[in-house]
BATORTI-810628 format. One record per residue (C-alpha): z negated, x, y negated; residue in three letters; residue number from 1. Coordinates in Angstrom, 2 decimals. Layout:
N
Z	X	Y	ALA	NUM
...
***
This chain:
258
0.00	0.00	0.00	UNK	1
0.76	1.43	-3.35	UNK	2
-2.53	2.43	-5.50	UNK	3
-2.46	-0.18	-8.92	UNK	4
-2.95	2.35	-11.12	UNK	5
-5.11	0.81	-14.11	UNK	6
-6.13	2.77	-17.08	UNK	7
-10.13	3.06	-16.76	UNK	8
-9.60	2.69	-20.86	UNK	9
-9.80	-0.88	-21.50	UNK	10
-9.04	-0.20	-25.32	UNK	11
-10.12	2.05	-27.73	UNK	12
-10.72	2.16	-31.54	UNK	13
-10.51	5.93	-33.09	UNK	14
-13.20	7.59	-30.71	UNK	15
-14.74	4.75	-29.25	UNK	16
-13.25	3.89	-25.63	UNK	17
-14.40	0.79	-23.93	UNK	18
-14.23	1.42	-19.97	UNK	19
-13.96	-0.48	-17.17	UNK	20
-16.94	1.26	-15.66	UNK	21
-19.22	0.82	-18.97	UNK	22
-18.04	-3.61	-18.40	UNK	23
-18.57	-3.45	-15.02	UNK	24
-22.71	-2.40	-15.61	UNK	25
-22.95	-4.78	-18.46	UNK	26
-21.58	-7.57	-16.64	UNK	27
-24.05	-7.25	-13.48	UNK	28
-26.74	-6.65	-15.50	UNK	29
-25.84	-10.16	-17.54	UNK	30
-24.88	-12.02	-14.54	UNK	31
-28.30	-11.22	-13.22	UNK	32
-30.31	-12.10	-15.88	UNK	33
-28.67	-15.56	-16.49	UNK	34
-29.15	-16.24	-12.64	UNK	35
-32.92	-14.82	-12.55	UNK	36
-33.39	-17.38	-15.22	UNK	37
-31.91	-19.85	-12.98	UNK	38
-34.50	-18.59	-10.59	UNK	39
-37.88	-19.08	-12.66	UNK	40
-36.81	-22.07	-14.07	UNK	41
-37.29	-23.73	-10.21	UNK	42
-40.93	-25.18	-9.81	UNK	43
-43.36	-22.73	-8.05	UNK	44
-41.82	-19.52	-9.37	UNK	45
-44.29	-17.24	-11.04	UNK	46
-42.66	-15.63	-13.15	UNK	47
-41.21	-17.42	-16.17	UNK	48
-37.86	-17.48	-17.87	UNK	49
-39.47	-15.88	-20.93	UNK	50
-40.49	-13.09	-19.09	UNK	51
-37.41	-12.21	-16.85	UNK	52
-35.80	-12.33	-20.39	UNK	53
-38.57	-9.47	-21.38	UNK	54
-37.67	-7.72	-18.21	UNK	55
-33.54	-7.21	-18.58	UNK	56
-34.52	-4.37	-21.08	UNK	57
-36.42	-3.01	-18.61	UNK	58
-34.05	-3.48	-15.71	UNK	59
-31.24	-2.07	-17.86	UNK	60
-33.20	1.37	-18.42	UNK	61
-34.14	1.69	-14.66	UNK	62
-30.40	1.29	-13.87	UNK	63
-29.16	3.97	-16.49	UNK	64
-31.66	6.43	-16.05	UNK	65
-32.19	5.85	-12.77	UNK	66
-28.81	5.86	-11.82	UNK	67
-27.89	9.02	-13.29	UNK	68
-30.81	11.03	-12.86	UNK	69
-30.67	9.92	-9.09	UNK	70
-26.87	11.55	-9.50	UNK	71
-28.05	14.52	-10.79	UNK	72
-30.74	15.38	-8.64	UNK	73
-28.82	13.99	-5.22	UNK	74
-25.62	15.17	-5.70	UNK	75
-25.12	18.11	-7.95	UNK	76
-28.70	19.50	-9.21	UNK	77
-26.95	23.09	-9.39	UNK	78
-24.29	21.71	-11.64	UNK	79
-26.34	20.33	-13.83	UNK	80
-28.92	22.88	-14.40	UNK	81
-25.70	25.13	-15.17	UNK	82
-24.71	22.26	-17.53	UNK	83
-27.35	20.47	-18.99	UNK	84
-25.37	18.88	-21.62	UNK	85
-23.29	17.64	-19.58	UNK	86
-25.95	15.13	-18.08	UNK	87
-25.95	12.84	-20.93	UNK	88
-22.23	12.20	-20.29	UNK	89
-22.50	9.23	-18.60	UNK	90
-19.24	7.47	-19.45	UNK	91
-17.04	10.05	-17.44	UNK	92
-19.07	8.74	-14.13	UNK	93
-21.79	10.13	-12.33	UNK	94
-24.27	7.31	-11.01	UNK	95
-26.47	6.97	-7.85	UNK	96
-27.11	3.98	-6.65	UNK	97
-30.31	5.29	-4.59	UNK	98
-31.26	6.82	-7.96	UNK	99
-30.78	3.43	-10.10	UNK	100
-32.09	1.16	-7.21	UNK	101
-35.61	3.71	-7.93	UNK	102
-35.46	3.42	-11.40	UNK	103
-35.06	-0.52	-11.25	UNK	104
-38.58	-0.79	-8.37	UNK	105
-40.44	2.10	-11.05	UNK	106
-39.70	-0.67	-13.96	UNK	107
-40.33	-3.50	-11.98	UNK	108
-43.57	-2.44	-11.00	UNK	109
-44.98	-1.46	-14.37	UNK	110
-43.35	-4.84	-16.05	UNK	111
-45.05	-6.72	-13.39	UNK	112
-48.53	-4.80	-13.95	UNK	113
-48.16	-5.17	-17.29	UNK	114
-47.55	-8.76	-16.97	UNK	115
-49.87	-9.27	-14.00	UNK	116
-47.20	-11.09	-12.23	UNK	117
-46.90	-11.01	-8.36	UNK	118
-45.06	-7.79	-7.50	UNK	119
-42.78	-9.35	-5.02	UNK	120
-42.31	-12.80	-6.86	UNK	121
-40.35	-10.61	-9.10	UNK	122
-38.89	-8.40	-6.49	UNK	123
-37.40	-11.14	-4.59	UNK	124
-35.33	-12.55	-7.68	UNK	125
-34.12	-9.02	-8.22	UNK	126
-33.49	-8.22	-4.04	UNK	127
-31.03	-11.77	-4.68	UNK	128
-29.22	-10.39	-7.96	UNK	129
-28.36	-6.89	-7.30	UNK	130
-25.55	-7.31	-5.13	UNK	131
-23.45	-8.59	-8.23	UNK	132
-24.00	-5.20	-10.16	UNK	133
-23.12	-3.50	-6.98	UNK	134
-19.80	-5.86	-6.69	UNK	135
-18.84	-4.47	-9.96	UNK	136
-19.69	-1.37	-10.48	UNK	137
-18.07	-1.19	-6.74	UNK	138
-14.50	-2.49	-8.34	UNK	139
-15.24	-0.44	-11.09	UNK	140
-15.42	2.91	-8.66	UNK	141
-11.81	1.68	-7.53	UNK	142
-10.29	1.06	-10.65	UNK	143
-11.44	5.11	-11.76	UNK	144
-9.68	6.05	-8.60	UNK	145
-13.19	7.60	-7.40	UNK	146
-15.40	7.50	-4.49	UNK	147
-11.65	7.54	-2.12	UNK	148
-11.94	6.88	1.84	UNK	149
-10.68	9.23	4.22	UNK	150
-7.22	9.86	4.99	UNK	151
-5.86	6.93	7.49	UNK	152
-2.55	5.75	8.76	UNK	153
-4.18	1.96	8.88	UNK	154
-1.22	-0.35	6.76	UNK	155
-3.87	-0.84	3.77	UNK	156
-4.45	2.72	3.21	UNK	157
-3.86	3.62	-0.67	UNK	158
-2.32	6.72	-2.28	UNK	159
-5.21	7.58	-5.00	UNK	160
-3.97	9.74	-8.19	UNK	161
-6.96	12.43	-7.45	UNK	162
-7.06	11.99	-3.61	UNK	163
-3.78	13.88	-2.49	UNK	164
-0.43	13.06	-0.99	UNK	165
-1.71	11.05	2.13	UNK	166
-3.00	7.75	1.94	UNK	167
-6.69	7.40	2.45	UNK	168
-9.16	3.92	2.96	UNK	169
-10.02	2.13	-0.34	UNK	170
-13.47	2.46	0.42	UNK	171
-14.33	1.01	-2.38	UNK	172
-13.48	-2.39	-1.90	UNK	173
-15.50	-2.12	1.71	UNK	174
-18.54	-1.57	-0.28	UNK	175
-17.49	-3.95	-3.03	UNK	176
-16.94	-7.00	-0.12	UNK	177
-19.98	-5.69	2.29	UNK	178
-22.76	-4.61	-0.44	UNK	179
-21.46	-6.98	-2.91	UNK	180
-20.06	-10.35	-1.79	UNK	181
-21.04	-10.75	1.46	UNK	182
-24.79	-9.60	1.15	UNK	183
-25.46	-12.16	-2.24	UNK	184
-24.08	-14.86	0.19	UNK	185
-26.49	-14.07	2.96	UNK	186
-29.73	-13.43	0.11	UNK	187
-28.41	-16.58	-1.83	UNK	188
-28.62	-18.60	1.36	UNK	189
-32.14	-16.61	2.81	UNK	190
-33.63	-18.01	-0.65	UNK	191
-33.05	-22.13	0.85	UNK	192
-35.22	-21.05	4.01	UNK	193
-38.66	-20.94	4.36	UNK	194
-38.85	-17.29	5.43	UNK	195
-36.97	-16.60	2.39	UNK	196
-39.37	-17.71	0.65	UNK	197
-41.67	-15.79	1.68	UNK	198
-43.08	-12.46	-0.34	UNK	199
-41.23	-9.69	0.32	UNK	200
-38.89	-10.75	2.80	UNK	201
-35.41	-11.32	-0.10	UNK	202
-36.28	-7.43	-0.88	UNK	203
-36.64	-6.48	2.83	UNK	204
-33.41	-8.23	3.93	UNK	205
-31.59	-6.47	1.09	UNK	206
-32.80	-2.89	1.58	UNK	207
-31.81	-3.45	5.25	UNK	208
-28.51	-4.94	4.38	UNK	209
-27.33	-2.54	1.58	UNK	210
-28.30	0.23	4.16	UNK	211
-26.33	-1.07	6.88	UNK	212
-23.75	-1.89	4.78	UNK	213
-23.36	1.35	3.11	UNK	214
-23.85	3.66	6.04	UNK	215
-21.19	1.75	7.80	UNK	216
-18.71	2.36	4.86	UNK	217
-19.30	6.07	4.93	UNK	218
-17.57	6.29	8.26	UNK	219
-14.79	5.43	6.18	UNK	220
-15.07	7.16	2.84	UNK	221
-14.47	10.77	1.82	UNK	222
-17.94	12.87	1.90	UNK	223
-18.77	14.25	-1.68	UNK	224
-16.53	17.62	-1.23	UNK	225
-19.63	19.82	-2.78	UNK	226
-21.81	18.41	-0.19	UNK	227
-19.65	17.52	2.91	UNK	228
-21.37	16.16	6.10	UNK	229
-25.52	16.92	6.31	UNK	230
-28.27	16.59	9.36	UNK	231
-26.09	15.52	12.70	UNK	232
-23.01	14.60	10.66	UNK	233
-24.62	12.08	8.28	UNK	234
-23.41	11.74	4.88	UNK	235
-25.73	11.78	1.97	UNK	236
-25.54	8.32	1.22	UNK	237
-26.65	7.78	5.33	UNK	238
-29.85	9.83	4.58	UNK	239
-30.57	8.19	1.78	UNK	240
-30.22	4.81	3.19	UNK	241
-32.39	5.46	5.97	UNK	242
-36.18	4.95	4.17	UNK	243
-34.18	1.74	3.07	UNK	244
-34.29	0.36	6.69	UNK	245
-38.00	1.39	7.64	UNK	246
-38.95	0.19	4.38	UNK	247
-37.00	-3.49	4.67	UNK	248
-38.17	-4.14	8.04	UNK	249
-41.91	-3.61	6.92	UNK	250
-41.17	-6.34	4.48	UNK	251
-39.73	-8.62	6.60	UNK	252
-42.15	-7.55	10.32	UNK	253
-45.43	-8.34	8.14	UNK	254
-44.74	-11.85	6.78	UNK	255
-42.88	-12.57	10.48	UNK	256
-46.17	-11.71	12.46	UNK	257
-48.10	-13.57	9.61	UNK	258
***
């Protein structure tokens, strides 16, 4: 399939350049908010509309500075120390998911002390919205030509513009249907049951399904070339994932045996 080469510029004016990748953050991070509102306005939630308002603020800095100090440290930590200026550059790319999903659960936790809301009550609402930011930021990651599959002969397989001469999966659109779409259809629908409901189990059922999701999509996407293939084969993103799982089914084993 030929690669439909979009300019990551949406437009510019003089220096400013609006970006695909900048839209796609703003755009989860708005999507959420108006649907966590949805949320707290049902009766029995404990947190209020008022305050999830409070929180996108808070949510947004987790995600930035999160995101890209996760990158940074992760990925290329000798790079950066070599280039510190060049951390602050966050428009030409860079972000960790693992990193911003940190920085989200460090903000969460001190808006919800501060507030003396119920950790998880919280939690939950935010376990249900975060696939959307990963949808876009996942379509986003295509439209920069970044974050390529490995080469393949399947018919789908795309020529990217930084990727070489052979055609390789669009990995990105894996994640963007499996971590995006199809995990805020199974959380949307957990939410009407009565385990759903329960505390804890929305955020277990997501860290278990973004790590499934995303270690099954690295068997298909190009390793990071500075960091190629880890412990037994396993990607970064793999080890990463893998306190995700432990963690998620503590969520979900404690309130099942309760």
């Amino acid at each position: 399939m030929t690669y439909p080469e979009i300019d990551p510029i949406i437009f510019s004016i003089g220096p400013i350049a609006i970006r695909w990748y900048a839209l796609a953050y703003i755009a989860g991070l708005i999507i959420g908010w108006r649907l966590m509102i949805r949320f707290a306005k049902a009766p029995g939630s404990a947190v209020t509309a008022e305050q999830v308002d409070d929180f996108l603020v808070w949510a947004t800095l987790g995600v930035v500075l999160g995101g890209r100090l996760g990158y940074v440290l992760f990925y290329k930590p000798a790079f950066y120390i070599s280039n510190p200026v060049e951390i602050f550059q966050i428009w030409q790319g860079g972000m960790s998911f693992h990193g911003g999903f940190l920085g989200v659960v460090v903000a969460a936790f001190l808006f919800a002390r501060k507030h003396k809301l119920p950790i998880f009550s919280l939690a939950d609402m935010l376990a249900t919205v975060a696939p959307v930011g990963l949808l876009f930021g996942r379509i986003a990651n295509f439209i920069n030509g970044e974050l390529y599959g490995r080469v393949t002969d399947v018919s789908w397989g795309m020529v990217f513009p930084n990727g070489g001469p052979l055609p390789r999966h669009p990995s990105q659109l894996y994640e963007a249907a499996l971590e995006g779409a199809l995990l805020f259809v199974i959380l949307i629908a957990l939410r009407q049951t009565d385990l759903g409901k329960k505390p804890g189990v929305a955020t277990g059922v997501f860290l278990i399904g973004y790590a499934l999701a995303r270690g099954f999509v690295e068997l298909f996407r190009e390793p990071d070339a500075h960091l190629g293939l880890l412990v037994g084969g396993a990607t970064m993103g793999q080890l990463l994932s893998v306190p995700m799982v432990l963690v998620g089914a503590y969520l979900i084993t404690r309130q099942v045996k309760r």
